[in-house]
C-alpha positions, 0 to 999 in steps of 0.5 A, a space after each residue: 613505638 611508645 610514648 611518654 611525657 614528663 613535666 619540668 620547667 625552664 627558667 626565663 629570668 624570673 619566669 619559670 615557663 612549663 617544658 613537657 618532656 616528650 620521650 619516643 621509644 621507635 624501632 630503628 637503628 640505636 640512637 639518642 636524640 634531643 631535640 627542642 632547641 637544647 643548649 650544649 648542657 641539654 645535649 650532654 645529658 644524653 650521657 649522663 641519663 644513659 650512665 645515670 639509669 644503669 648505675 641505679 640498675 634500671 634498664 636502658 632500652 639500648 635496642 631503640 632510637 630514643 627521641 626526646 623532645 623538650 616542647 615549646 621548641 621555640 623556648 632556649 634550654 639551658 643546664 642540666 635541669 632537665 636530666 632527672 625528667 629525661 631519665 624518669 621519661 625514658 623509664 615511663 616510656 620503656 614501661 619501667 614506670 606508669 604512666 599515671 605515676 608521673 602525670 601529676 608531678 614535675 621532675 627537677 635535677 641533675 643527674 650524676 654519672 652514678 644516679 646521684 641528684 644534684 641542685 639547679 638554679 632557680 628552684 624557687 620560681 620553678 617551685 611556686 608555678 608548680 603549686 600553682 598548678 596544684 602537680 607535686 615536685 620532685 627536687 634534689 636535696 640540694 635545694 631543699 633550703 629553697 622549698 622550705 621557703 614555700 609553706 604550703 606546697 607539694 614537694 618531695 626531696 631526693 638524693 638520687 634518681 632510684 629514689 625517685 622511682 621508688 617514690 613513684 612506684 610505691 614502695 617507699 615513699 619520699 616524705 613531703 617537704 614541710 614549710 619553716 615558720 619565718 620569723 621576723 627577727 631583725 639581724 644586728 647589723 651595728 647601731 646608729 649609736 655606734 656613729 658619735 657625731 654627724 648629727 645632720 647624717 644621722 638625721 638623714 639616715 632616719 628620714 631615708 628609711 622612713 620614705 625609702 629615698 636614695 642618699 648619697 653622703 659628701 666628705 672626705 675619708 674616715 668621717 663615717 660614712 660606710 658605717 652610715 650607710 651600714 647603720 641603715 639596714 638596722 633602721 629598716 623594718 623586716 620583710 613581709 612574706 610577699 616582700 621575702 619570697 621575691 628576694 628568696 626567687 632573685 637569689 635563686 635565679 642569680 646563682 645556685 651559690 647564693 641560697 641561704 642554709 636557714 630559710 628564715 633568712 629570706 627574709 633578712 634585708 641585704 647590704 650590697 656592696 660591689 667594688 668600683 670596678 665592676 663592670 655594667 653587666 655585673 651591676 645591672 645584670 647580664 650574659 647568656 642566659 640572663 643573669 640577674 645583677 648587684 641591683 636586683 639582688 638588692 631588691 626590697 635590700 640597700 645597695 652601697 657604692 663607695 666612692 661613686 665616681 671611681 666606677 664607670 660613667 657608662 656603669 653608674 649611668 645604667 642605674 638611671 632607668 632602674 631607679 625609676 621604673 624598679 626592674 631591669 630588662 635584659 634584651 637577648 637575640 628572640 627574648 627578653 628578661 625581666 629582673 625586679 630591682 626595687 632598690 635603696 640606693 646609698 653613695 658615698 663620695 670624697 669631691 676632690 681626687 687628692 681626698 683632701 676636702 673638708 668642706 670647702 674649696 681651699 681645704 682640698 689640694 687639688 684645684 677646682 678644675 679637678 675637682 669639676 674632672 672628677 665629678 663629671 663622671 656623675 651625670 646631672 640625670 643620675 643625681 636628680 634621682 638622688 634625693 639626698 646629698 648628705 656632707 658628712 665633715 670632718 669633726 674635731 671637737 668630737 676627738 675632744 670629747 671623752 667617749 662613752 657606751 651610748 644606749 642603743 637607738 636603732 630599736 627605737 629608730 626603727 619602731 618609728 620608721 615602721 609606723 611612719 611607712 605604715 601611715 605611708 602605705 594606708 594613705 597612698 599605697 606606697 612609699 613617699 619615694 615611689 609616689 608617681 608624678 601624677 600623685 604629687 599633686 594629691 599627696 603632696 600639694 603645697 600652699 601658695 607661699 610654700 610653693 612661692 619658697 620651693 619655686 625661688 629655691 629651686 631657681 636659686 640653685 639651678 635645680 632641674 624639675 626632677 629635682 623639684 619632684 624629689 624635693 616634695 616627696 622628701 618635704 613629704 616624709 619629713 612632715 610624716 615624720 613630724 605627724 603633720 598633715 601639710 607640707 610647710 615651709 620649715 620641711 621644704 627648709 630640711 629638705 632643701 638643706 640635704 643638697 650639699 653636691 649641688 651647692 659644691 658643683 654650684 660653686 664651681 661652676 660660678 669660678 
């Protein structure tokens, strides 16, 4: 009898735990097990290493009983991510390798029917708990765009199973995969100039990336409020290294499909933008295994939903707890997976269903019991979680004006977002938005008369605390954004006057 083990890891949600690949070569009948609670992939790749071995000529111990054992025997395993450590643990154990030559490496991949190595999901984790462990890994060549994420690392890239074991045995060396230099360019995603009007949402928009708050922009069709929302990924400062290899791990995880060809675009923030129909497992996340959703591929990035309240109440009420807390759990029969969802939230919506309402009740067609129909679908919770509510009108007197080439903003903008987030982190440690209730009281502390004025506001208007709480922190961001040490009564103003829904609802509800 003869023993090898082989080291390969699973994938956990975002996590990447280790699998030891413990392959048995006994006397006995022929025959080939995998144990270790494989999935139906795991258990098919009995065929493909056995066809995968003899097309690269190496030999198949055929007259053996095989037993390969994917240890923690508790841990699910899904995919074909473990052929290539199968394979390499069978020839280690045949004695067609050394046992030394694969002790200090990780092995990744799918194996084709002739040896070839195909891509797996979810590399880049896998890849970054490897370099924790200081072992070198062997990936396919289809993942290589996700390893030059990685600057320093030990990994090597193949394109079939004889490679590797030439790699390993010595007489050709695969090379070393080498880090690409990020930059920290800002790809064009339209300037601010482009939208002519709408001063009040411009100004939002500005406000929104300084602090990070969730926006949501009210008025009816074709005032602009998708190129709004398209305008703010150009506003918003590029991530850094830690932010880009977070958002470079969801991608990974999510789907093989979505890794980028230029590793410098890791760190190019997204637009999200899913249809109203999608359904609540394809936003938040989901299935088995556990996929990350819409939101965490939003992660550091926007996430955009055009007319709200044509999507599920179920769907967008799933948002609420990712809104606060920044991740989604997604529990599962004996586990549960963790996705980062620290995401900017921008809506868009028309209150009334006949898409007639320029900013009063008597402009839409449709009667104020309607109007309060469509918008029950939004519930009261999940609008306190957004801190502002743009209108967004219509504008005839902009028609009137003779449009010309404007200079660019968004360069400008978005050298004063950066430094305004920057006096953020270096005096909190955070974003305005992502200030605990706790902290309020220290960064956000108000005078007697200005919290006399935020107090008879928020009774005016029926706001509820969290509302109250979501208020101060953008009164926050709109001092910064004025380099003024306190919050006064002219920003808690500004920020009251971002409330366009809840003064719509206000007079529905007084009909």
């Amino acid at each position: 009898m003869s023993l090898a083990r082989v080291f390969t890891r699973a994938l956990y949600g975002m996590e990447a735990p280790l699998v030891t690949v413990e392959v048995c070569l006994a006397s006995g009948l022929p025959a080939f097990t995998v144990v270790g609670m494989p999935q139906a992939g795991v258990r098919e790749a009995r065929d493909r290493v056995r066809s995968a071995i003899q097309a690269s000529e190496f030999t198949f111990p055929r007259g053996s009983k095989i037993t390969v054992n994917l240890a923690p025997a508790d841990l699910p395993k899904h995919g074909a991510r473990y052929d290539l450590a199968i394979a390499i643990g069978i020839l280690a154990a045949d004695g067609q390798l050394s046992e030394s030559a694969v002790v200090s490496r990780e092995f990744y991949g799918e194996l084709t029917l002739n040896g070839e190595l195909r891509g797996v999901e979810g590399m880049l984790p896998a890849l970054l708990a490897c370099r924790r462990e200081a072992r070198e890994a062997v990936i396919p060549l289809d993942n290589l765009a996700e390893a030059q994420v990685i600057r320093e690392q030990q990994c090597v890239v193949g394109e079939s199973l004889r490679d590797v074991v030439e790699h390993l045995s010595g007489p050709h060396k695969l090379p070393l995969v080498k880090g690409e230099t990020t930059d920290h360019h800002v790809y064009p995603s339209g300037d601010l100039a482009d939208v002519i009007g709408q001063e009040q949402a411009k100004r939002a928009l500005v406000l929104a990336a300084m602090g990070g708050h969730h926006l949501l922009f009210v008025g009816p069709p074709g005032t602009g409020k998708t190129m709004l929302a398209q305008r703010l990924l150009g506003l918003l400062p590029p991530l850094t290294d830690e932010e880009g290899l977070e958002v470079a791990a969801v991608r990974s995880v999510a789907n093989f499909q979505h890794r980028l060809e230029r590793p410098q675009s890791w760190l190019q923030r997204q637009l999200r933008a899913p249809h109203h129909s999608c359904s609540a497992a394809a936003l938040v996340g989901g299935g088995s295994p556990p996929q990350p959703g819409e939101i965490s591929l939003a992660h550091k990035s926007l996430l955009f939903l055009d007319e709200l309240p044509e999507f599920s109440r179920h769907v967008l009420d799933s948002l609420r707890e990712p809104l606060e807390s920044g991740q989604v759990s997604i529990s599962r029969a004996g586990y549960q997976a963790k996705f980062p969802a620290r995401f900017q939230l921008i809506c868009a919506l028309n209150p009334s269903p006949c898409g007639q309402f320029d900013g009063t009740l008597t402009s839409a067609r449709a009667s104020p019991d309607q109007i309060s129909r469509y918008l029950s679908k939004l519930s009261g919770p999940l609008l306190d979680r957004i801190d502002m509510q743009v209108a967004v009108p219509r504008q005839p007197e902009v028609l009137k004006q003779q449009h010309q080439q404007l200079p660019a903003q968004s360069p400008q903008l978005r050298q004063q977002v950066a430094q305004v987030r920057r006096s953020q982190i270096q005096r909190q440690g955070c974003l305005n938005s992502e200030l605990k209730t706790a902290e309020l009281a220290r960064f956000c502390r108000l005078e007697a008369d200005e919290h006399a004025f935020l107090v008879a506001a928020i009774e005016k208007f029926e706001l509820s605390h969290r509302a109250y709480h979501r208020i101060l922190r953008l009164a926050r961001t709109i001092a910064d954004a004025a380099n003024a040490e306190a919050i006064e009564t002219s920003h808690l103003a500004e920020a009251l006057g971002y409330r366009a829904l809840d003064r719509l609802l206000q007079q529905l509800r007084s009909l």
